[in-house]
C-alpha positions in Angstrom: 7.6 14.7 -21.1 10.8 13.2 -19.2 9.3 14.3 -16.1 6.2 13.2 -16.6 7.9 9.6 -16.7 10.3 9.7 -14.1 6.8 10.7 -11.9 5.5 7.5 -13.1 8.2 5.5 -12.7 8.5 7.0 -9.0 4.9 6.1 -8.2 5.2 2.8 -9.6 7.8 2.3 -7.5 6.4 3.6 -4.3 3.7 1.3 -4.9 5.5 -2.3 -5.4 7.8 -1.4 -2.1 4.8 -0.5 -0.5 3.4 -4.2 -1.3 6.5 -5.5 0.0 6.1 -3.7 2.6 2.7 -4.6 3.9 3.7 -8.1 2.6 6.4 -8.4 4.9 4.7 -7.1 7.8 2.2 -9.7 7.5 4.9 -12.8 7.8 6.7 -10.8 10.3 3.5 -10.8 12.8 2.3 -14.4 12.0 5.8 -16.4 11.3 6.0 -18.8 13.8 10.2 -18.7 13.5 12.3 -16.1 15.6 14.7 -15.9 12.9 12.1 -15.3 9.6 10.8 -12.6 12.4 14.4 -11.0 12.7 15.0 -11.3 8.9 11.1 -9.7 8.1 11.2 -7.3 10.5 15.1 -5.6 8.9 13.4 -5.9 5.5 10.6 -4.1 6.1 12.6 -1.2 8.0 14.6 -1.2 4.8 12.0 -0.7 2.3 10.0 2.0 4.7 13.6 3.8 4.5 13.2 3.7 0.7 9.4 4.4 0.5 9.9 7.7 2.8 12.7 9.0 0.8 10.8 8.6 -2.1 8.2 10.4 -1.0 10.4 13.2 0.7 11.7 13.5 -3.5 8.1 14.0 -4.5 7.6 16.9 -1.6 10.6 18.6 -3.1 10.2 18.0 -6.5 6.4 19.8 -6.0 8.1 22.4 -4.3 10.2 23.6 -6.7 7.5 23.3 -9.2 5.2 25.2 -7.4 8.1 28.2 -6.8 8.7 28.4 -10.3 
């Protein structure tokens, strides 16, 4: 049941970055500010970073389910 959860709550959270993502990207291409561009553009590196290691713990997490 724990499991079940902490897949939910991984997916949940996947999702809002993903937002955040796809958010940012958006006032990254049409600020018209150099700086809000700089500041965009590192956020939205950061939160890809988080996204893909999220998604690299799902990978393994099926894995060792599957090898079970």
């Amino acid at each position: 049941m724990k499991e079940n959860k902490v897949k939910k709550q991984l997916i949940m959270g996947c999702v809002l970055l993903g937002i955040f993502i796809i958010t940012g990207s958006i006032q990254a291409i049409f600020s018209p500010f150099t700086f809000v561009r700089g500041i965009s553009l590192l956020s939205v590196i950061a939160c890809s970073a988080g996204v893909g290691a999220f998604i690299r713990e799902f990978f393994i997490l099926k894995e060792k389910n599957y090898s079970k």
